[in-house]
C-alpha positions as CSV (number, residue, x, y, z in Angstrom):
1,X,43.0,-40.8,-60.3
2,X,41.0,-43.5,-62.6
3,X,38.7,-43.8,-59.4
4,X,37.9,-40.6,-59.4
5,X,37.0,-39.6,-62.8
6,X,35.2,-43.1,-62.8
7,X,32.6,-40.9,-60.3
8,X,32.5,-37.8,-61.9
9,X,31.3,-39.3,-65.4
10,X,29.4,-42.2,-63.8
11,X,27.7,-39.5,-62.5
12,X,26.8,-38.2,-65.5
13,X,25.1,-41.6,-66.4
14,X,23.4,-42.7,-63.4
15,X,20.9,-40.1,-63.0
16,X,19.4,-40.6,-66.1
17,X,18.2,-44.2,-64.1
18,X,16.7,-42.0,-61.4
19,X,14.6,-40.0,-63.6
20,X,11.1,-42.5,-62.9
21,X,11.8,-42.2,-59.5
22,X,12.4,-38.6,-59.4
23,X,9.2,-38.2,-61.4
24,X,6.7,-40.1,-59.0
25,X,8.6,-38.6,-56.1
26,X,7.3,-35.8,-53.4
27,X,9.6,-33.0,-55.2
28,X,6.4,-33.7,-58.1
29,X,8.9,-32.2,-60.5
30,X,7.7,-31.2,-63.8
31,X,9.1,-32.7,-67.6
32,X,10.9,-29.5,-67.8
33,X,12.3,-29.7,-64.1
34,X,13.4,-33.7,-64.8
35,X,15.7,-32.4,-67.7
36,X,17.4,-29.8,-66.0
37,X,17.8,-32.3,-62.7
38,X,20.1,-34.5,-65.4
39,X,21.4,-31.2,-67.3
40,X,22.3,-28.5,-64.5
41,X,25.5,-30.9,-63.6
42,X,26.3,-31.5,-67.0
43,X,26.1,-27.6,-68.1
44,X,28.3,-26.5,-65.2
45,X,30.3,-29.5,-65.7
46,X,31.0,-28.6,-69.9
47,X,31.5,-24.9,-69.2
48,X,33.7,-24.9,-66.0
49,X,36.5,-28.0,-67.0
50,X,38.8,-25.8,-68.9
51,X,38.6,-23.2,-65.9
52,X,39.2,-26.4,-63.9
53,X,41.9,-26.9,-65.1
54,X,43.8,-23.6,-65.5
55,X,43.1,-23.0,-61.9
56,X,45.2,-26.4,-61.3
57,X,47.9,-24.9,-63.1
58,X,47.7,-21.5,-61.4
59,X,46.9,-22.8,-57.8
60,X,48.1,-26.5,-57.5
61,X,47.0,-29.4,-59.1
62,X,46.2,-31.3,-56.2
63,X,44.6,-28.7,-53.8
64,X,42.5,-27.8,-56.8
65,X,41.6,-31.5,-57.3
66,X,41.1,-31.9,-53.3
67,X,38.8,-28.7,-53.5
68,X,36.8,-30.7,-56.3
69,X,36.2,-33.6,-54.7
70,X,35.3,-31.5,-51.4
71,X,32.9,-29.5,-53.7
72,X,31.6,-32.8,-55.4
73,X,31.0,-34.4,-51.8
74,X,29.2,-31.1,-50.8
75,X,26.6,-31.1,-53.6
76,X,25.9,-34.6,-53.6
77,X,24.9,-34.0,-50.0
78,X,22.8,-31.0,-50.9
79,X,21.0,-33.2,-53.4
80,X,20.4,-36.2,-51.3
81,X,18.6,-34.4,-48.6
82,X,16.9,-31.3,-51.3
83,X,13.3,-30.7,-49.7
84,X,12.3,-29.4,-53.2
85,X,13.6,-29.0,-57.0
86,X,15.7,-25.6,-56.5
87,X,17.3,-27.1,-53.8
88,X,18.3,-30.8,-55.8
89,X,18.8,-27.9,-59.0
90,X,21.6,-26.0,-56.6
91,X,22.9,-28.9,-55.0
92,X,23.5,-30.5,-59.0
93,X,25.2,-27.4,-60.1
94,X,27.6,-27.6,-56.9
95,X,28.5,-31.3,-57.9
96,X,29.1,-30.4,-61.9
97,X,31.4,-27.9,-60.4
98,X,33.4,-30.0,-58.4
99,X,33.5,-32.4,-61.0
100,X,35.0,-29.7,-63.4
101,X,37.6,-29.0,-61.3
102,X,38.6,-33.4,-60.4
103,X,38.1,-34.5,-64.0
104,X,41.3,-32.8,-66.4
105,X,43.6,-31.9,-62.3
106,X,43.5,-36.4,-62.4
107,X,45.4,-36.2,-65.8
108,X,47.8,-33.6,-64.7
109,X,48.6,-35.1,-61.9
110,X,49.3,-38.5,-63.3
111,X,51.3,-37.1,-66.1
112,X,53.2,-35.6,-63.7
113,X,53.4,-38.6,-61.6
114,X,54.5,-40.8,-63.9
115,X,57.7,-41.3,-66.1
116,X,58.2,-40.2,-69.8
117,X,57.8,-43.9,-71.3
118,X,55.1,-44.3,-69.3
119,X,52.9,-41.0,-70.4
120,X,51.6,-43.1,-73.6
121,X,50.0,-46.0,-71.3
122,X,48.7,-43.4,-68.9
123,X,46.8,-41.6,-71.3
124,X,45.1,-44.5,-72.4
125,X,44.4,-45.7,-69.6
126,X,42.5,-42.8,-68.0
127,X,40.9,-41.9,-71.6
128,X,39.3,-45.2,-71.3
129,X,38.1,-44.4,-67.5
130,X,35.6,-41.7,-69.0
131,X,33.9,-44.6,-71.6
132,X,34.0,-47.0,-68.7
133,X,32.7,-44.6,-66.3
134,X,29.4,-44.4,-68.4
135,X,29.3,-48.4,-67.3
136,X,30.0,-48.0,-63.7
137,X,26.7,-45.2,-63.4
138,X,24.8,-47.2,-64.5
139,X,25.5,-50.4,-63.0
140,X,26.7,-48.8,-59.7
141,X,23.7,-46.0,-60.2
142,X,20.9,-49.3,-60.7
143,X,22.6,-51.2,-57.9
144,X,22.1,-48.1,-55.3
145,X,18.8,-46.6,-57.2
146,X,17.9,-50.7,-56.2
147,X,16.9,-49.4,-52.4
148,X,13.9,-47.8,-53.6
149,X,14.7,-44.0,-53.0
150,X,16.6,-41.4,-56.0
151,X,18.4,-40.1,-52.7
152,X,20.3,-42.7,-52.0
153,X,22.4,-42.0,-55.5
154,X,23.5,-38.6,-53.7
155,X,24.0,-40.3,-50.4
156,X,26.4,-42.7,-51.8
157,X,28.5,-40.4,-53.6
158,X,29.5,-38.2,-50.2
159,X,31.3,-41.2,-48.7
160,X,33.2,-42.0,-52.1
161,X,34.2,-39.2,-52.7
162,X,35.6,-37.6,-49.2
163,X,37.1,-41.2,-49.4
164,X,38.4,-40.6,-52.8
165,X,39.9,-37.0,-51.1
166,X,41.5,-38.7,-48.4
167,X,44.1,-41.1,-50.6
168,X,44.5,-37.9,-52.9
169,X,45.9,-36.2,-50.3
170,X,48.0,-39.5,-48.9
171,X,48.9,-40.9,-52.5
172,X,48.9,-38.0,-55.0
173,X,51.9,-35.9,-55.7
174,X,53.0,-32.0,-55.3
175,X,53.4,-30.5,-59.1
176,X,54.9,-27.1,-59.9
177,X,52.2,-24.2,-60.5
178,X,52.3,-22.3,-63.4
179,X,51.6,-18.3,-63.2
180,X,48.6,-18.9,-65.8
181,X,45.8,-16.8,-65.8
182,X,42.1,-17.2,-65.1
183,X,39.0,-15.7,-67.2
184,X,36.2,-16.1,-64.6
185,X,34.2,-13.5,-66.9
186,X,35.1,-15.7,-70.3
187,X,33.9,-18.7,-67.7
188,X,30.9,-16.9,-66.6
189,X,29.4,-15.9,-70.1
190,X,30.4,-19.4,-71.3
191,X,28.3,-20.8,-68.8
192,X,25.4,-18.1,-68.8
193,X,25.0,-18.8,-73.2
194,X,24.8,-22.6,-72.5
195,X,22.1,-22.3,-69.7
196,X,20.2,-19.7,-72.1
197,X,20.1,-21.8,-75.2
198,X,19.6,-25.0,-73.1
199,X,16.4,-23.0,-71.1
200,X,15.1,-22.6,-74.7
201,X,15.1,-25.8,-75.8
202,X,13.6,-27.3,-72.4
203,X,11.4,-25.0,-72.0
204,X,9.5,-24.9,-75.4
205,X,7.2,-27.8,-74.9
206,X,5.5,-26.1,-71.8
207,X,5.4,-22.5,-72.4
208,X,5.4,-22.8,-75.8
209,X,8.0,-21.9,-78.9
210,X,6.5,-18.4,-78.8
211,X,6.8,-17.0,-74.8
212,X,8.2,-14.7,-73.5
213,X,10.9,-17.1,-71.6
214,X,11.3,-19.1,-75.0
215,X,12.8,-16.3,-76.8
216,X,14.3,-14.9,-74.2
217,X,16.4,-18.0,-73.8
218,X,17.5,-18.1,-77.6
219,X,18.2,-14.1,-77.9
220,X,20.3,-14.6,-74.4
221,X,22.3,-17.2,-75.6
222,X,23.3,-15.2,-78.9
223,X,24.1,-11.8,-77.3
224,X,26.2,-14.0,-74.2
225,X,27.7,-16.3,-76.4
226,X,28.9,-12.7,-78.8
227,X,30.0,-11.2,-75.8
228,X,32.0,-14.4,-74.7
229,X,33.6,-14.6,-77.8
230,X,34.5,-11.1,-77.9
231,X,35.8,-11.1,-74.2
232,X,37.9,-14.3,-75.4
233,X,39.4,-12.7,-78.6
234,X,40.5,-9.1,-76.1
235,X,41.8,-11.5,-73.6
236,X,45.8,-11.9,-73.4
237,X,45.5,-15.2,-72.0
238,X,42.0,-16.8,-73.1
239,X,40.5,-19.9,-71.8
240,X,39.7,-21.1,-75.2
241,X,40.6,-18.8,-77.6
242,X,37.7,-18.9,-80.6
243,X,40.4,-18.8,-83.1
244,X,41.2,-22.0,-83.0
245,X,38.2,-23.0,-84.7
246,X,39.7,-21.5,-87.8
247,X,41.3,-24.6,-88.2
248,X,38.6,-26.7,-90.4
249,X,40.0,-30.1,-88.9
250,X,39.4,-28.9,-85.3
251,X,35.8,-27.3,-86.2
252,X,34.8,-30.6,-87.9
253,X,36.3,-33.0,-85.2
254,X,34.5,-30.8,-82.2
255,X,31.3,-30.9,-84.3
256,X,32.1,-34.5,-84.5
257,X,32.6,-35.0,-81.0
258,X,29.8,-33.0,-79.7
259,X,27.5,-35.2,-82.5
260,X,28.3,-38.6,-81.1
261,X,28.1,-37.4,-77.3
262,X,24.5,-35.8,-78.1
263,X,23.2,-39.1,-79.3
264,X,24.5,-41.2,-77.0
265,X,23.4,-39.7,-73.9
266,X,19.8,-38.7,-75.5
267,X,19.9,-42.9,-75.9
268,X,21.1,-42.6,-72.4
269,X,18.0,-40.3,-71.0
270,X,15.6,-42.1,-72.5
271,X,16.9,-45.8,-72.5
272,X,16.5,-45.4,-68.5
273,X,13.1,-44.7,-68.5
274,X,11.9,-46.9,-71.3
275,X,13.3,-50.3,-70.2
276,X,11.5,-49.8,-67.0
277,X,8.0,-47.8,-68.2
278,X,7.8,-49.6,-71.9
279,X,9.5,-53.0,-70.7
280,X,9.2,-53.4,-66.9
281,X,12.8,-53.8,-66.0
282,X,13.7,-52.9,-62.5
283,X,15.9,-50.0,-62.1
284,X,19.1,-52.5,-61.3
285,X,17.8,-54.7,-64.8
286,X,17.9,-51.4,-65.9
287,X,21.3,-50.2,-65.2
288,X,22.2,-53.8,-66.9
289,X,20.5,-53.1,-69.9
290,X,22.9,-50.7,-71.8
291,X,26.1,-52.9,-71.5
292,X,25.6,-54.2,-74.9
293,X,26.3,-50.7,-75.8
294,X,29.6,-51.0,-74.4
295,X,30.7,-54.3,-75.3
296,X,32.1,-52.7,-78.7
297,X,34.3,-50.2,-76.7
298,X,35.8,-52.4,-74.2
299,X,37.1,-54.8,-77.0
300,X,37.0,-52.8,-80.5
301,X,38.7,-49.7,-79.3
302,X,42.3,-51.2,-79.8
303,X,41.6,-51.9,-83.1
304,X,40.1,-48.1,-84.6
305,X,44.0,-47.5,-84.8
306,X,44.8,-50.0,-87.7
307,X,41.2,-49.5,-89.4
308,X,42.2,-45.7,-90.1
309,X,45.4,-46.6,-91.3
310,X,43.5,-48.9,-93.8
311,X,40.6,-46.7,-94.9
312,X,41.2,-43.5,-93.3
313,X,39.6,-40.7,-91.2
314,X,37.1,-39.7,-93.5
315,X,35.6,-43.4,-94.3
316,X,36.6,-44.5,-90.2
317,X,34.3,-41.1,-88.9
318,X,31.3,-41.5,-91.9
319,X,30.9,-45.3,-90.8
320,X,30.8,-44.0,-87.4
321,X,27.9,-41.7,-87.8
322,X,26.5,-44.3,-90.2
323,X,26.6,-47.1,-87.4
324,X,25.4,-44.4,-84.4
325,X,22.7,-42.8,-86.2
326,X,21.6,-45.9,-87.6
327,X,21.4,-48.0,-84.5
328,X,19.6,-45.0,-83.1
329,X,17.4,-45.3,-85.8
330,X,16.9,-49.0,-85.3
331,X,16.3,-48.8,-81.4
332,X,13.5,-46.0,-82.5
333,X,11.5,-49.2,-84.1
334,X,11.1,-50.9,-80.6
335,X,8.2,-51.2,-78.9
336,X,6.8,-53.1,-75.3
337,X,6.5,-56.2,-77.5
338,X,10.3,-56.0,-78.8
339,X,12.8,-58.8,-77.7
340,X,15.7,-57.4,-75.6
341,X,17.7,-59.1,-77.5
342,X,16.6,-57.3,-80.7
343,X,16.8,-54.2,-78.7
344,X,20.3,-54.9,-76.9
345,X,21.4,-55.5,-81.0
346,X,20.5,-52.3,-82.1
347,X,22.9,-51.1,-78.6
348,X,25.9,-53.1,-80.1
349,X,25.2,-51.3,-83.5
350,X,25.0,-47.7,-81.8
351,X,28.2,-49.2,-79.7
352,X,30.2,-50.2,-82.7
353,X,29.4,-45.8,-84.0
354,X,30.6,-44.8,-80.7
355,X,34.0,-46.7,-80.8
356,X,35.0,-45.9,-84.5
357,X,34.3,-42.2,-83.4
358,X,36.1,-41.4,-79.7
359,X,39.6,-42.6,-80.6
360,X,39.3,-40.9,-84.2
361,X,37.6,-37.8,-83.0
362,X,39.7,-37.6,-80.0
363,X,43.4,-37.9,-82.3
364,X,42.1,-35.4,-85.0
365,X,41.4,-32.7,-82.1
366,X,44.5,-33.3,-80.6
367,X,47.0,-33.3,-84.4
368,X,45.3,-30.0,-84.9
369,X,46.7,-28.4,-82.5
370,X,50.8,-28.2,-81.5
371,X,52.0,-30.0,-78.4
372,X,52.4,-26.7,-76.6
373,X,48.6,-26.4,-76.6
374,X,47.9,-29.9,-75.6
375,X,46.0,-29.0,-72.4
376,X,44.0,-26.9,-74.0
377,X,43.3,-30.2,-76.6
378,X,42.3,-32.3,-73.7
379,X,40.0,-29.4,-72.3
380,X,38.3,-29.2,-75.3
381,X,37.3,-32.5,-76.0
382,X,35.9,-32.5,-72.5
383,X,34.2,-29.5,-73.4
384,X,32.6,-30.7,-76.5
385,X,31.7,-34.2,-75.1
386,X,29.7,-32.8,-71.3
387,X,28.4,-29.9,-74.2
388,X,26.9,-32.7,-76.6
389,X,25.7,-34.9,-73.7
390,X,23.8,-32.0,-72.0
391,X,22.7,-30.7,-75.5
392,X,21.4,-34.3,-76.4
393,X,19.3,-34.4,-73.1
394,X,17.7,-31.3,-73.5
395,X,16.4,-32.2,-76.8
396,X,15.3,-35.7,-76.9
397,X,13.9,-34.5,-73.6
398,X,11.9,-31.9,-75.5
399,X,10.9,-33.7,-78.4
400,X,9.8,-37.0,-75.7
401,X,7.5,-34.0,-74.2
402,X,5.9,-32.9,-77.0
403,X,5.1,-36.3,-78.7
404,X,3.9,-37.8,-75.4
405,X,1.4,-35.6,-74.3
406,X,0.6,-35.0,-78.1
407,X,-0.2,-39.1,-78.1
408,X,-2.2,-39.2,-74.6
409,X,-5.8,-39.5,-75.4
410,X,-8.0,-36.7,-75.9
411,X,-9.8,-36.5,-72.7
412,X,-7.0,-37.4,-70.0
413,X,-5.2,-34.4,-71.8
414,X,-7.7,-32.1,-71.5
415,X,-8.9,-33.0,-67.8
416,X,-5.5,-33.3,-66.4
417,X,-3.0,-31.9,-68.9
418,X,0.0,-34.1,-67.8
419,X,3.6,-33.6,-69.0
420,X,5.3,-37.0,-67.5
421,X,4.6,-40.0,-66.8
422,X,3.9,-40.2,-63.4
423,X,1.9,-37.7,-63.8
424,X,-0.3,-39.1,-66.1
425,X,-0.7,-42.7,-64.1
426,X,-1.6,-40.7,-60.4
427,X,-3.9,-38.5,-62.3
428,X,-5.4,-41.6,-64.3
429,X,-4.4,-44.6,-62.0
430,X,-6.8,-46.9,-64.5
431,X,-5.5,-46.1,-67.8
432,X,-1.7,-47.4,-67.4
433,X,-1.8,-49.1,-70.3
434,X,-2.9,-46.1,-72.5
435,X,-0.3,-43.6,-70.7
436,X,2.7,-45.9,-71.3
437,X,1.5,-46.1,-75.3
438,X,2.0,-42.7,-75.3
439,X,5.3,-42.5,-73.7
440,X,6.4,-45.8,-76.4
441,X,5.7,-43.4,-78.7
442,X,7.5,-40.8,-77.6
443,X,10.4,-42.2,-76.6
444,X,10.2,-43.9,-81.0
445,X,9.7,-40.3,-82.1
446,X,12.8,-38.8,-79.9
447,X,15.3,-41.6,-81.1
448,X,14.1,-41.5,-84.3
449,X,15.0,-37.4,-84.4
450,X,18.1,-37.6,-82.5
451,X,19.2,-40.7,-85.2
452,X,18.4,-38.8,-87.8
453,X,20.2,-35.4,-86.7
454,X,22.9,-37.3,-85.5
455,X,23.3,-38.9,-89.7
456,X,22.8,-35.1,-91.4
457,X,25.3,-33.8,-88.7
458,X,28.0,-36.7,-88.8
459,X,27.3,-35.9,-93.0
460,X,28.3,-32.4,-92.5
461,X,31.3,-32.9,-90.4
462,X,32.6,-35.7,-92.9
463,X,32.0,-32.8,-95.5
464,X,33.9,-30.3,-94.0
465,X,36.5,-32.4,-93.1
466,X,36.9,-33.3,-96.8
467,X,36.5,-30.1,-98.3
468,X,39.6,-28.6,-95.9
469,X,41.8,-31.9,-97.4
470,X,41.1,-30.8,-100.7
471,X,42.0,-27.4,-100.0
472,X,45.8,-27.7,-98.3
């Protein structure tokens, strides 16, 4: 079960590494089209887990987990063979719904598997799997990305995972079904709101904050997401029920948890692309390059327990946003002349935000709701974390866009009117130098965004979360 949801968030990770490679590639996708190659799994991903998992409940745990993993294998093939960008785009959304469907059936399964004094451990455990699997993309991801083609990160991913299917079916257990409904319309609007909003955001920079498509997006994404909340509040048996968030300690600790997912994977989108544009790292030096990040969660995490004992929620989750958006911040200051090890640093520092958040975030989701709702705790904080990480893409993406092209000289703008990267160097093969400036700049202008929204919004949570103490 670990294996598996070790390549269903890896994957989540190790695109990000392809993205150079997808850019120079024949598919000649543009900055828009690179976002939504990273987001379209995510989206379907966020929006589809708590379906996921009420369809385990109502069909079978581990045929709906087999079926993911099927699903999973299928779009990953899709993607690794995609002639163009619709294609790789259909093939991603396939994947992100065979992941939503493995990722919360491998809990249910091993809390059914295992016994009662056991359940503690075994939560632990697999919680840690979905930090660690951020480590295995991208080491696994720059390892495979290491061959010289974007498609063999597909490729790879058919044989694990039919492989992963075949000792599901062998090892897992049979658990008892549950007559639960399903809300594929709740599901459906969910999803149709996210891609809306997200279609705003990514598509601003390039058709500009006034088109037609532009507004459409936002205006879409407030009439679905009225009508989703509206379908959810009618239904008997809702996915997520929007009352919950009356509860100001589980509005603040989602708002948390989204924060501290948008950040990191906006680090995580353009971390890829500037070790190897701005520094020259190979893609697997690359993949290397963010375990500093992680070196405060492998061995800090045991230890968040005992700090909030000390100090408390309140001060554990402000130093958090302090250390995340700050390190953000700091990592915004480097340049192609920076050290690594100044830059792997200001990693550890983000790092060190990350871990005081996740277990603190994660337990103040969970004690606001009562243990018969648990599942829907544990599909929720799923939710909010795929939600924050394919938020976070889209807008450093954006905001990397804009500054970018704003920062290319006059003339190659003008003449050729590039969005990326790549192509910026094929159009002007002569003036690397200048075209990877421009990108250093971007990328210092996105951090520096996403580091400061991720400090007003980790203020805002810490607010709320205050003012509903003070209140009881």
């Amino acid at each position: 079960m670990c294996a598996c949801v070790g390549l269903v968030v890896g994957m989540v990770a190790a695109i990000n590494l392809a993205v150079p490679m997808l850019a120079a590639s024949d598919l000649h996708p543009s900055a828009a089209a690179l976002i939504w190659i990273v987001d379209t799994y995510v989206v379907f991903f966020a929006c589809l887990v708590i379906p996921g998992g009420a369809a385990g409940d109502r069909f079978g745990r581990k045929g709906v987990l087999l079926t993911g993993l099927a699903l999973f294998a299928l779009g990953a093939l899709l993607s690794a063979v995609a002639p163009n960008v619709p294609v790789l785009l259909a093939g991603r959304a396939v994947t992100g719904i065979g992941a939503a469907a493995v990722l919360p059936n491998t809990l249910a399964v091993l809390l059914h598997a295992v016994p009662a004094d056991r359940k503690g451990v075994t939560i632990a455990m697999w919680a840690s799997m979905t930090g660690i699997g951020g480590v295995v993309g991208n080491v696994g991801g720059g390892a495979l990305l290491a061959g010289g083609s974007w498609r063999w990160l597909f490729a790879a991913a058919v044989p694990l995972s039919l492989g992963l299917a075949a000792l599901v079916a062998r090892i897992a257990p049979v658990s008892p079904r549950h007559d639960r409904p399903l809300s594929p319309l709740g599901a459906g609007l969910l999803i149709g709101a996210s891609v809306a909003l997200l279609l705003g955001i990514v598509e601003g920079p390039e058709a500009g904050w006034g088109s037609p498509v532009v507004l459409t997006g936002f205006a879409g994404a407030v009439v679905l997401f009225a009508l989703w909340t509206w379908v959810e509040l009618k239904a008997g048996h809702p996915l997520l029920d929007p009352r919950l968030f009356r509860v100001p300690a589980l509005r603040s600790a989602c708002l948390g948890m989204t924060t501290i997912f948008f950040g990191m994977f906006a680090l995580f989108y353009v971390n890829a692309s500037f070790l190897q544009y701005g520094k020259g790292f190979g893609v697997l030096l690359t993949g290397l390059g963010i375990i500093p990040l992680t070196v405060p969660i492998i061995f800090g995490a045991r230890h968040i327990g005992g700090l909030v004992r000390r100090v408390g929620v309140d001060a554990t989750v402000a130093l958090a946003f302090v250390f995340c958006g700050g390190g953000l911040i700091g990592l915004s200051a480097s340049d192609a002349t920076t050290p690594y090890p100044v830059y792997a640093a200001w990693l550890v520092v983000t790092g060190i935000g990350v871990t005081l958040a996740l277990p603190t975030l994660s337990a103040a989701i969970s004690g606001s709701l009562p243990p018969a709702q648990a599942g829907v705790g544990a599909g929720l904080q799923a939710t909010t974390r795929e939600f924050g990480s394919a938020l976070g893409v889209a807008v450093i993406g954006t905001v990397l866009t804009g500054r970018f092209v704003s920062a290319l000289p006059p003339d190659l703008r003008a003449d050729h009117d590039p969005h990326t990267v790549a192509q910026a160097l094929v159009a002007v093969p002569g003036r690397t130098p200048e075209v990877i400036s421009a990108f250093v700049t971007g990328a210092s202008t996105a951090l520096r965004v996403i580091g400061v929204s991720v400090l007003v919004l980790g203020a805002l949570v810490v607010l709320q979360s205050r003012l509903s103490r003070s209140t009881k």
